[in-house]
Residue frames relative to the residue before (quaternion, step in Angstrom):
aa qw qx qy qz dx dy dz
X 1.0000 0.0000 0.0000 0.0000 0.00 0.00 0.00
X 0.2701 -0.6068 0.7270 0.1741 3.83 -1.02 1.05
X 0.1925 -0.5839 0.7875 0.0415 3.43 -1.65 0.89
X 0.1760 0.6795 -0.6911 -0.1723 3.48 -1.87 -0.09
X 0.1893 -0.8591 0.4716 0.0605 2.89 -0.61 0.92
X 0.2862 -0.8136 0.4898 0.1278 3.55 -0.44 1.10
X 0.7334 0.5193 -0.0981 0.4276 3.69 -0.82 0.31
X 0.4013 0.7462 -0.5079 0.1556 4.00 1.43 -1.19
X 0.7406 0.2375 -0.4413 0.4476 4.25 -0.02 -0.38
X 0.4865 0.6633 -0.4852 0.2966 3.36 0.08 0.63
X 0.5475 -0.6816 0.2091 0.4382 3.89 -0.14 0.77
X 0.6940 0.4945 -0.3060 0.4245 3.41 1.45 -0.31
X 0.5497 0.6541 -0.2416 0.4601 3.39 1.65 -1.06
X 0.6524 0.5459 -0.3261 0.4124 3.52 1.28 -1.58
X 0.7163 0.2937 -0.2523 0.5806 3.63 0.62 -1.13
X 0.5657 0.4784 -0.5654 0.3626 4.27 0.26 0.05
X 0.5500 0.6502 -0.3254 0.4108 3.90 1.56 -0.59
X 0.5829 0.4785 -0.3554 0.5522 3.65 1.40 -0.85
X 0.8687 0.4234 -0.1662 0.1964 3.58 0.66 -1.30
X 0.6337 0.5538 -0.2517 0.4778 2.93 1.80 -0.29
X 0.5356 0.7244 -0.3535 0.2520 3.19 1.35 -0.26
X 0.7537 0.2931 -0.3350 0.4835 3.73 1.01 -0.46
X 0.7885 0.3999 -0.4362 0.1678 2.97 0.61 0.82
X 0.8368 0.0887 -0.2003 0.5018 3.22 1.45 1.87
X 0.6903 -0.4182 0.3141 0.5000 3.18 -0.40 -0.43
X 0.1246 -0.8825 0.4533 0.0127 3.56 -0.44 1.40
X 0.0075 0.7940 -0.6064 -0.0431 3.44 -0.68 0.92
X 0.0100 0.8595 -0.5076 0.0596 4.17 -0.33 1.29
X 0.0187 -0.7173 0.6960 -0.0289 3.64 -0.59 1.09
X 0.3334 -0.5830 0.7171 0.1863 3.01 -1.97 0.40
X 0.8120 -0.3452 0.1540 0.4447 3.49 -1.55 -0.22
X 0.6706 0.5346 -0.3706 0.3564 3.46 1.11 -0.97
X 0.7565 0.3716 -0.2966 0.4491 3.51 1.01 -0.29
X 0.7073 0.4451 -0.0286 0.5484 3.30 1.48 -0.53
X 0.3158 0.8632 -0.3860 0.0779 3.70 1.01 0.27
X 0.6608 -0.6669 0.3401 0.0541 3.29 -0.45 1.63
X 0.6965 0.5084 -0.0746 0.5008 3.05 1.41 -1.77
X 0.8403 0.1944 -0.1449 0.4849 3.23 1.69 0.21
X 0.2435 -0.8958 0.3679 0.0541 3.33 0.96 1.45
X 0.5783 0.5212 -0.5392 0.3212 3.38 0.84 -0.12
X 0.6227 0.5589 -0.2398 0.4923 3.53 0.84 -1.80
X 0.5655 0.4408 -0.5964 0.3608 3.94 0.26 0.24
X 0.5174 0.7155 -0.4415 0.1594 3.77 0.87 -0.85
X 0.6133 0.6237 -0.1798 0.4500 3.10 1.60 -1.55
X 0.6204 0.5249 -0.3158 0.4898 3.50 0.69 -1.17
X 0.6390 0.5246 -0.4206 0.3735 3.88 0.80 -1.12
X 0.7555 0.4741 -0.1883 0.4111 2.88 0.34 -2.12
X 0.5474 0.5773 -0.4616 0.3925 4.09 0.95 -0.37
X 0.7204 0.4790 -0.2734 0.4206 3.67 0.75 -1.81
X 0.3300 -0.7389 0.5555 0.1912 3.13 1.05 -1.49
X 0.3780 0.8208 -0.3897 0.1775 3.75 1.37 -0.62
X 0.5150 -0.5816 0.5332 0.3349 3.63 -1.22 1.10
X 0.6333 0.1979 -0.0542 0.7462 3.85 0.82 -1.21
X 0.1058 -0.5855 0.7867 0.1647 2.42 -2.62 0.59
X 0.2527 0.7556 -0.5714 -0.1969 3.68 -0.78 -0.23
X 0.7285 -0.4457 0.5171 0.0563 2.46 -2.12 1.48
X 0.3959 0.5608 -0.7072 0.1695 4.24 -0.17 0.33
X 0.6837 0.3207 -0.5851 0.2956 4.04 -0.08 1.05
X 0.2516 -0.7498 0.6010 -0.1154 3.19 -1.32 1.39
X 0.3446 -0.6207 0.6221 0.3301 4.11 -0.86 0.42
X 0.1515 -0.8514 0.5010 -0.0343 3.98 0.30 1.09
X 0.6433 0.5735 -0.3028 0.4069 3.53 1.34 -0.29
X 0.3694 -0.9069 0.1617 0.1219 3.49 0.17 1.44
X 0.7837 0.3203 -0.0469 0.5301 2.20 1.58 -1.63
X 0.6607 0.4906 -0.4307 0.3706 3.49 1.66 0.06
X 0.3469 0.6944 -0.4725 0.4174 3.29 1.88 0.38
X 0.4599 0.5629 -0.5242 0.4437 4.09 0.58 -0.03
X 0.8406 0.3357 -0.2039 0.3729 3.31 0.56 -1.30
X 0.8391 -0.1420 -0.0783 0.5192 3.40 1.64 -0.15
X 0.3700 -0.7901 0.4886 0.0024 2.26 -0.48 2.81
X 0.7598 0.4978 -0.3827 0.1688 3.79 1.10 -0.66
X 0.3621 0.5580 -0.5203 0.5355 3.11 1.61 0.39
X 0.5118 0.6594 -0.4276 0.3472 3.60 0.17 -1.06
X 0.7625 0.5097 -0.0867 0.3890 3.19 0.27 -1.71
X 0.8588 0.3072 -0.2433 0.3299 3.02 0.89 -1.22
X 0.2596 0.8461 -0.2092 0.4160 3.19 2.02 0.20
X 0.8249 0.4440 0.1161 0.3301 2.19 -0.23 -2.16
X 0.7526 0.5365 -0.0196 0.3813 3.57 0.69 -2.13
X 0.7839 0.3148 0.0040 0.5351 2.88 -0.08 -2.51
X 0.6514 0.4465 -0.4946 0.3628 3.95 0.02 -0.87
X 0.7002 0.4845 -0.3554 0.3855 3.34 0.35 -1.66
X 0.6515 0.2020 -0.4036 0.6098 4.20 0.27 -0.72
X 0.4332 0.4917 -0.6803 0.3283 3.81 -0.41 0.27
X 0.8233 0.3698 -0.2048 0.3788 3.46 0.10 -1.85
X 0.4415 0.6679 -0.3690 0.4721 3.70 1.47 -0.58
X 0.6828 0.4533 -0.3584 0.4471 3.64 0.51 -1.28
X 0.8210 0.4207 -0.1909 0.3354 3.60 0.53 -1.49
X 0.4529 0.5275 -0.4085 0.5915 3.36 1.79 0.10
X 0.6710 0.5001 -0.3629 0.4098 3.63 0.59 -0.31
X 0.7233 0.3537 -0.3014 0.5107 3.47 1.07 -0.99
X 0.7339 0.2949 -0.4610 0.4023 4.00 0.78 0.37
X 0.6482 -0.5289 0.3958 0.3788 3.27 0.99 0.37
X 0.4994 0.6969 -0.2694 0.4386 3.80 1.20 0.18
X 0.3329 -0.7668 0.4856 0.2557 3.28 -0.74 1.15
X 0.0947 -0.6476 0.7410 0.1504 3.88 -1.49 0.24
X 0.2032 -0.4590 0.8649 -0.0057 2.93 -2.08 1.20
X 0.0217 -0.6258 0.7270 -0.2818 2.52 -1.71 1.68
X 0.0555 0.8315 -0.5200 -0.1876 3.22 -0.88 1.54
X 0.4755 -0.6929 0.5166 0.1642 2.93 -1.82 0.14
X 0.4760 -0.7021 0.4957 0.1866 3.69 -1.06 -0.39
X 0.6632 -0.4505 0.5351 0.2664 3.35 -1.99 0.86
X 0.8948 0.2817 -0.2028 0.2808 3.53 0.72 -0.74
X 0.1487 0.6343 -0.5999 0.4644 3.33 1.30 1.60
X 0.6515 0.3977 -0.4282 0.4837 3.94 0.74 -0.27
X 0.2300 -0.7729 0.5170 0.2872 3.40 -1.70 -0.76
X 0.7375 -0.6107 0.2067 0.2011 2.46 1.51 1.67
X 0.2654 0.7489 -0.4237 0.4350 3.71 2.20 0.07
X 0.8286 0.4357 -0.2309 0.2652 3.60 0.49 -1.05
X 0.6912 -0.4358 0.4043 0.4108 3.17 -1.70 1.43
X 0.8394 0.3075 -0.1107 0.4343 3.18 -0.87 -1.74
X 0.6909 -0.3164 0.4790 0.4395 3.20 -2.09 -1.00
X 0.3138 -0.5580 0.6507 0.4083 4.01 -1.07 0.50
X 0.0071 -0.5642 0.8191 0.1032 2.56 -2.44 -0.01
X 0.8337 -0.5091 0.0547 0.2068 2.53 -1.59 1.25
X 0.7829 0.2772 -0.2273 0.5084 3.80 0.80 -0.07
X 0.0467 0.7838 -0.4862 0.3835 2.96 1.50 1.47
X 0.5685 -0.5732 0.4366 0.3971 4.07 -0.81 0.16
X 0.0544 0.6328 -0.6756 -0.3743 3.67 0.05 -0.34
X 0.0523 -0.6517 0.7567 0.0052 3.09 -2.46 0.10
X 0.1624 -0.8752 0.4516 0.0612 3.90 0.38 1.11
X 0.3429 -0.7735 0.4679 0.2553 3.08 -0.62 0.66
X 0.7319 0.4937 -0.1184 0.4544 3.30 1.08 -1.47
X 0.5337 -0.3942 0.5493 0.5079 3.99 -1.23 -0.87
X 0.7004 0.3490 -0.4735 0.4043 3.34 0.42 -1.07
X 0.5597 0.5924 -0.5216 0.2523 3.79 0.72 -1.44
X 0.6128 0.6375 -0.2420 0.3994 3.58 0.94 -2.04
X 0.7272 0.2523 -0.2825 0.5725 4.26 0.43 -1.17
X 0.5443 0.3503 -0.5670 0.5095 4.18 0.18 -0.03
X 0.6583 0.4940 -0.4739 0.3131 4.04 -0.04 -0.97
X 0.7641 0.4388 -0.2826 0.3792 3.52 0.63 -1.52
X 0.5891 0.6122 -0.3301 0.4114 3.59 1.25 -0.81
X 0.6217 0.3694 -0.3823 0.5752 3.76 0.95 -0.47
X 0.6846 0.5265 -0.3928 0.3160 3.83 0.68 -0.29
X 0.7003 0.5183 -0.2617 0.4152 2.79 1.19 -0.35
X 0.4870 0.4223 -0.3698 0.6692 3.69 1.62 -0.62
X 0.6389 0.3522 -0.5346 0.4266 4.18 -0.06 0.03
X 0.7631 0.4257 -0.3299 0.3573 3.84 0.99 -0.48
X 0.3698 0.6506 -0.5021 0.4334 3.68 1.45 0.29
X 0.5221 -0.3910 0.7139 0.2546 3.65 0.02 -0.60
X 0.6815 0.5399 -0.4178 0.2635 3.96 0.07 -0.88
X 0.5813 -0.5601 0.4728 0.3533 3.65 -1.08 0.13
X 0.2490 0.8071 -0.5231 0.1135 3.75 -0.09 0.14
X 0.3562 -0.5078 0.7821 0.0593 3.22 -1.67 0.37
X 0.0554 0.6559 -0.7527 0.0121 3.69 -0.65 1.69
X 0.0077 -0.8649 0.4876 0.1187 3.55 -0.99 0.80
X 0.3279 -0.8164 0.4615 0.1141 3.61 0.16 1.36
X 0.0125 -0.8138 0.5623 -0.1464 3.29 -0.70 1.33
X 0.7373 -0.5700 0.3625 -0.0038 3.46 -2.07 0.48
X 0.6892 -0.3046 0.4212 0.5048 3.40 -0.58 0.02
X 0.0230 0.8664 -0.4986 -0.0136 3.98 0.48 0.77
X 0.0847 0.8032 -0.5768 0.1226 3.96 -0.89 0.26
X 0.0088 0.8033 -0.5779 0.1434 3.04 -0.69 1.15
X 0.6764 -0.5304 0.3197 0.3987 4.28 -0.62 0.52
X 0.7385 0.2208 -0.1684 0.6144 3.54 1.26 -0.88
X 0.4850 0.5316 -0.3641 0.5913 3.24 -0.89 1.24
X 0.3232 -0.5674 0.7106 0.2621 3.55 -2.08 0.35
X 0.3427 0.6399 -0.6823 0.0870 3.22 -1.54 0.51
X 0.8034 -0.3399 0.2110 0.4410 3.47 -1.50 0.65
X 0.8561 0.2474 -0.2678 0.3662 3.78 -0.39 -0.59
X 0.5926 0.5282 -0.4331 0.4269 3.28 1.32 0.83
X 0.6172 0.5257 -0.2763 0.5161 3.25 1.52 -0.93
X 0.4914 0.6169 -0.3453 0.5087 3.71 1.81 -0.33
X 0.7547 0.3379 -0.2284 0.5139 3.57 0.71 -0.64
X 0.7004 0.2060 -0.4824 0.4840 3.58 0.56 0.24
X 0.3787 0.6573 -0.5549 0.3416 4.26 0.85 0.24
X 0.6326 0.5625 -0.1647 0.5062 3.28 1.12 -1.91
X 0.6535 0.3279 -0.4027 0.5507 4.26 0.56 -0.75
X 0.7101 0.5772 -0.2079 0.3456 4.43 0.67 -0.58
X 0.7678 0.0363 -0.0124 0.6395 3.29 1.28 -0.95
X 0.5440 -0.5982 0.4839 0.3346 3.73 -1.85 0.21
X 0.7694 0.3570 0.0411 0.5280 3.37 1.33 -0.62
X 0.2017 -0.8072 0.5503 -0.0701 3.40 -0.10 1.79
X 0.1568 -0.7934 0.5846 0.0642 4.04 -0.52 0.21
X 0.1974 0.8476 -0.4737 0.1348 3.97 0.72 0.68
X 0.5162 -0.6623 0.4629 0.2839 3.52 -0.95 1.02
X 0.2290 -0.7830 0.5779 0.0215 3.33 -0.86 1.51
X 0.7817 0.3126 -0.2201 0.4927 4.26 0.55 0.30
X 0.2835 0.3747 -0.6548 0.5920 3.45 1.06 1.94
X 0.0610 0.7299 -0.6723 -0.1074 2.77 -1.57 0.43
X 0.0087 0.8550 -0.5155 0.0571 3.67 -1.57 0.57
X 0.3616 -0.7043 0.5171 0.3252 3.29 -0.71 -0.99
X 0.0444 -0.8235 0.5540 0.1140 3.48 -0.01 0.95
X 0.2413 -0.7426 0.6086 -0.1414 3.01 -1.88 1.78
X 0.5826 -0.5692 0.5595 0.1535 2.66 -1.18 1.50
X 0.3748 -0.5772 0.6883 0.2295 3.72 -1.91 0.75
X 0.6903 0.4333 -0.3923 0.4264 3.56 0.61 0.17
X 0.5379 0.3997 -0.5154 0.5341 3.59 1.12 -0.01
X 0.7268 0.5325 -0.2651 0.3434 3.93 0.73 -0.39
X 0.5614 0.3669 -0.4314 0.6034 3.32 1.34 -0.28
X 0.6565 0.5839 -0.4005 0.2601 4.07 0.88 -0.45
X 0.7048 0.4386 -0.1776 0.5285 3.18 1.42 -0.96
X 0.6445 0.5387 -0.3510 0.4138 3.19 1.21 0.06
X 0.4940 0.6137 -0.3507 0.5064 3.08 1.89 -1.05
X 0.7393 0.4759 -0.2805 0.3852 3.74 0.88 -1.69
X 0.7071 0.4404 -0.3685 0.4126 3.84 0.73 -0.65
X 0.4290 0.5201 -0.4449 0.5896 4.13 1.22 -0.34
X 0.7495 0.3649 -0.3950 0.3860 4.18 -0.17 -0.48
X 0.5482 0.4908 -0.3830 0.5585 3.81 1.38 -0.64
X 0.6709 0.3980 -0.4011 0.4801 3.61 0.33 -0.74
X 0.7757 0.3150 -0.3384 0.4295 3.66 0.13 -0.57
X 0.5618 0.4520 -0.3790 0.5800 3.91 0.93 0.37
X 0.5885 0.4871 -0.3451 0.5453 3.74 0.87 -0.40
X 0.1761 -0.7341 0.6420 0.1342 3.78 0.66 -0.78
X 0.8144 -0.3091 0.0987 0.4811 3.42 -1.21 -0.37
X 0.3480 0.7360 -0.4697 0.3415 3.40 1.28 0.07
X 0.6596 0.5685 -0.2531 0.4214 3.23 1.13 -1.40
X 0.5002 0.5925 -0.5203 0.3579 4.05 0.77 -0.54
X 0.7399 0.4498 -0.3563 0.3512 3.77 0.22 -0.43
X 0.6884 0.2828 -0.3749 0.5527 3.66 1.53 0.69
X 0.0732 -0.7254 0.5631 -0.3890 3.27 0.84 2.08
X 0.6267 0.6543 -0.3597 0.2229 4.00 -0.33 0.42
X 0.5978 -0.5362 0.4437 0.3978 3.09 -0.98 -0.79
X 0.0284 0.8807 -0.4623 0.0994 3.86 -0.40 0.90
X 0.6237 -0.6318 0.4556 0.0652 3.01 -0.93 1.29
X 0.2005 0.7384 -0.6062 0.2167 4.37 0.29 0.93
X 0.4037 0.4733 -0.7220 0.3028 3.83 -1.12 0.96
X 0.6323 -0.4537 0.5342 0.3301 3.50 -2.10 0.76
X 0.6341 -0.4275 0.5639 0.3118 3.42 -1.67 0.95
X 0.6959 0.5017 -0.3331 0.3914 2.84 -1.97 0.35
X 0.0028 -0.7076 0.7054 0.0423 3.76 -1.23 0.56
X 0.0591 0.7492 -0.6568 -0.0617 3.24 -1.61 0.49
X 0.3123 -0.6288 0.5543 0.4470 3.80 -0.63 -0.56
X 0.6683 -0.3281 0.4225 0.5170 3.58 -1.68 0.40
X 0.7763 0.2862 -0.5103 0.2347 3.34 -0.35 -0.96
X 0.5682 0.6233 -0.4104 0.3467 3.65 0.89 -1.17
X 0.6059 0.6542 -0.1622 0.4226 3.29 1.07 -0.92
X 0.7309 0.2868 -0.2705 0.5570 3.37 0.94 -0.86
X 0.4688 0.4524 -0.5449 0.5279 4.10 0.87 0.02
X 0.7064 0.5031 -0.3629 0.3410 3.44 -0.04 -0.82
X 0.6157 0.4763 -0.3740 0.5042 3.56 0.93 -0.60
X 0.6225 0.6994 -0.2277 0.2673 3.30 0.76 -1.17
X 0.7699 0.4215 -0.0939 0.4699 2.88 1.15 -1.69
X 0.5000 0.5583 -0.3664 0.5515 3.37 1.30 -0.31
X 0.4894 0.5272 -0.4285 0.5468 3.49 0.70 -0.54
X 0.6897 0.5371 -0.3070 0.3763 3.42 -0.52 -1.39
X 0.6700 0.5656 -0.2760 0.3937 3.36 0.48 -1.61
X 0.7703 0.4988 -0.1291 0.3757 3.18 1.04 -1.65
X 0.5046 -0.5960 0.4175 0.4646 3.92 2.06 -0.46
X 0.3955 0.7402 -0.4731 0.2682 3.30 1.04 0.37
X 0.5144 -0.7668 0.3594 0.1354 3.34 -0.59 1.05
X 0.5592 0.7821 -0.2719 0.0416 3.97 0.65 0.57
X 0.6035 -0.6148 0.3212 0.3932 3.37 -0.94 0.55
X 0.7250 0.0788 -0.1795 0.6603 3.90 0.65 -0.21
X 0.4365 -0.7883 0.4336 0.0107 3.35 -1.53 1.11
X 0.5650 -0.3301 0.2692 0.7066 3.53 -0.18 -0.93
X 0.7237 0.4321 -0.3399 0.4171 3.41 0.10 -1.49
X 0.4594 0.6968 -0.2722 0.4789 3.99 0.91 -0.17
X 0.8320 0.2751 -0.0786 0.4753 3.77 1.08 -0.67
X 0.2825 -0.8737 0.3961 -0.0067 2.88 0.19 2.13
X 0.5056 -0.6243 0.5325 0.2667 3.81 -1.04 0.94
X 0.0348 0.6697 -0.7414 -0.0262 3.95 -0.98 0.40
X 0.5153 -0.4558 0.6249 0.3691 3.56 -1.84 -0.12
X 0.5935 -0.5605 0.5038 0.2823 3.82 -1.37 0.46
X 0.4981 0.5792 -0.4075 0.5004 3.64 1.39 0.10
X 0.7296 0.3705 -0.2513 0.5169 3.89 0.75 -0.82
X 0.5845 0.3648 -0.3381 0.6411 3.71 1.51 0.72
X 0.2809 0.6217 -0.7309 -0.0205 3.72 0.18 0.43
X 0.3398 -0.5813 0.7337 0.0910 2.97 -2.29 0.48
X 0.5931 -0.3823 0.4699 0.5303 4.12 -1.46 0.21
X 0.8178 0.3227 -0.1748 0.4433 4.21 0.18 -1.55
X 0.5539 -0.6002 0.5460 0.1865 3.42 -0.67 0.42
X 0.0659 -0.8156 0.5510 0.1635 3.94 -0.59 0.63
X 0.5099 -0.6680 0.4062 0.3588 3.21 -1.26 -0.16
X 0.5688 -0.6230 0.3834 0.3760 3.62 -0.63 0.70
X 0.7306 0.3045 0.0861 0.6050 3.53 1.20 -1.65
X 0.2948 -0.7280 0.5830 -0.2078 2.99 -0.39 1.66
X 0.6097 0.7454 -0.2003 0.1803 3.54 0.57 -0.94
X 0.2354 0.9174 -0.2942 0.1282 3.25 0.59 0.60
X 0.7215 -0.6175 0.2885 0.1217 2.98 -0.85 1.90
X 0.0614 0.9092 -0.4101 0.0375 3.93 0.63 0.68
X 0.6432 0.6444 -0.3365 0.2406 3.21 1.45 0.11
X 0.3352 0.6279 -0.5352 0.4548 3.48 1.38 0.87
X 0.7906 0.4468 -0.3393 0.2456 3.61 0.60 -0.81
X 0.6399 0.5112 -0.3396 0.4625 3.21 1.81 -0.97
X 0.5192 0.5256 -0.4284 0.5202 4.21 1.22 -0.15
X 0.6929 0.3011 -0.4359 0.4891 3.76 0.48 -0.12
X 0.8978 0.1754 -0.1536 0.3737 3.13 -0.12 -1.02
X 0.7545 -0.5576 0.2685 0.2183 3.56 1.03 1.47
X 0.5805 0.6843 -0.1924 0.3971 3.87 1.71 -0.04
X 0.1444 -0.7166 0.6721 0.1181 3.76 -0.67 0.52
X 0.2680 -0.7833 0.5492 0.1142 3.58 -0.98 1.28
X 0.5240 -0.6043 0.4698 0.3736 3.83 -0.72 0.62
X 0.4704 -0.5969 0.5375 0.3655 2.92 -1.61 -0.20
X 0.4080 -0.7237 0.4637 0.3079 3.98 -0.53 1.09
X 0.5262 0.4374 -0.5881 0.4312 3.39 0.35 1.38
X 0.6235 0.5144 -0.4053 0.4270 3.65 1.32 0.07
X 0.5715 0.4284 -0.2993 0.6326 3.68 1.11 -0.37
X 0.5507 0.5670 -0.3705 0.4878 3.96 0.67 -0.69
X 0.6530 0.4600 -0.2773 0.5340 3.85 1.09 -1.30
X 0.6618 0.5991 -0.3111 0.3261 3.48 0.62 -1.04
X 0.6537 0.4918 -0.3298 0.4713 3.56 1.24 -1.22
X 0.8451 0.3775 -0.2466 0.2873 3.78 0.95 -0.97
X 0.3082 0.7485 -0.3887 0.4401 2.87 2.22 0.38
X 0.6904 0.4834 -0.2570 0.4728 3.42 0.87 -1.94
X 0.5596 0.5451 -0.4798 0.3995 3.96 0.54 -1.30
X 0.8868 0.3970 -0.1752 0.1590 3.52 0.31 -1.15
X 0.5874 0.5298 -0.2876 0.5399 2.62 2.01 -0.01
X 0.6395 0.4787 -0.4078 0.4423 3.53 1.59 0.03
X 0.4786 -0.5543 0.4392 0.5204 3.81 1.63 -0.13
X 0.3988 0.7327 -0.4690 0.2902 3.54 0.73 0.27
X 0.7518 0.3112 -0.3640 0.4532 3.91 0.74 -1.01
């Protein structure tokens, strides 16, 4: 099996580089070789590797500066993804391509699943939505996998910028009525790594799980719950800080506005992916432990 992988220093690419690797020939660029922001110049790069699979882990990820520029957004987001979709169609090659919580608007009681309405709220929500429309309108095999609040050790993301607030101030303020499931890039490059080996043991058998699929860690919390939880693991671990759990006050997402608009409900229904492809998803406090395990063993928290 030929892989390309688009995106590799990214937090999802970085660990999809560890996971794809036994299972083929790997071929990983980042932006400088691979630039998103310009969907024509990927054709070449396809038609060069040639690759049974592509996957897609680079994304314009910047939400709110995506208000101010949607045509990068777009061209990100949109045009690349049905670019590589088309050229996965003309070799007969499958693309995985992920997606996001924030094609919804988060209106809904329960958890979505996957043939839920979408309805973005944001640009970015609007250039992830059209980008999966467009890889569903190639015709191409693909694997869209809608994901969470992601985070991974290398990289920024919430429960790091939590642990140095907590070492800076006595008094955190964290929005307490989003809700989700934060996921680890290593449960995603794993289950992605594990659902690409069913498809290639399934052979053409495997063409009838072509779609769109729900992938984030069991379990729901809000940010704030989320940030005590980081916290305290910290603690556990001797981490030195000036505000604690009890220290990190709940607010409403109104007394945080932001340029992009979030979704309340995050939540997302994952049990189409573990019936196909045969998987049980952790709870995202066990990969959540893992990140403040590693921090603390690198002297980081």
């Amino acid at each position: 099996m030929k892989i390309l992988l688009l995106g590799k220093d990214g937090q999802v690419g970085w660990e999809l580089q560890r996971a794809l690797a036994p299972l083929g020939e790997l071929h990983a660029f980042g932006r400088i070789k691979a630039d998103l922001g310009d969907p024509e110049s990927l054709r070449a790069l396809v038609r060069r590797i040639r690759p049974g699979v592509i996957v897609n882990a680079a994304a314009y990820t910047a939400v709110d500066k995506a208000e101010s520029e949607a045509d990068m957004a777009h061209r990100v987001n949109a045009l690349s993804p049905g670019v590589l979709a088309d050229e996965a169609q003309v070799l007969g090659a499958w693309l995985v391509h992920y997606s996001t919580d924030y094609v919804f608007d988060g209106g809904k009681a329960g958890a979505w699943v996957e043939t839920d309405p979408t309805n973005p709220l944001s640009v970015y929500g609007r250039s992830k939505c059209e980008g999966e429309e467009r890889i569903r309108a190639s015709g191409s095999r693909h694997l869209i996998l809608r994901t969470s609040w992601v985070f991974a050790a290398r990289g920024g993301n919430f429960a790091k910028t939590m642990l140095r607030l907590a070492r800076e101030r006595e008094q955190l303020s964290v929005v307490a009525d989003q809700f989700g499931a934060p996921t680890g890039a290593e449960l995603l490059a794993d289950a992605t790594a594990l659902a690409l080996h069913r498809i290639a043991a399934a052979g053409a058998g495997a063409d009838a799980w072509s779609g769109t699929y729900h992938l984030a860690a069991a379990g729901e919390t809000s940010w704030h719950a989320y940030a005590r939880h980081v916290l305290e693991q910290a603690l556990a671990h001797g981490a030195v800080l000036k505000a604690g759990p009890e220290q990190v006050l709940p607010i409403p997402a109104s007394a945080f506005p932001a340029p992009a608009p979030r979704p309340a409900n995050s939540r997302l229904d994952c049990s189409k992916f573990c019936a196909t492809f045969c998987l049980q998803l952790p709870d995202w406090r066990y990969h959540v432990n893992r990140l403040v395990a590693e921090l603390a063993s690198q002297g980081n928290l």
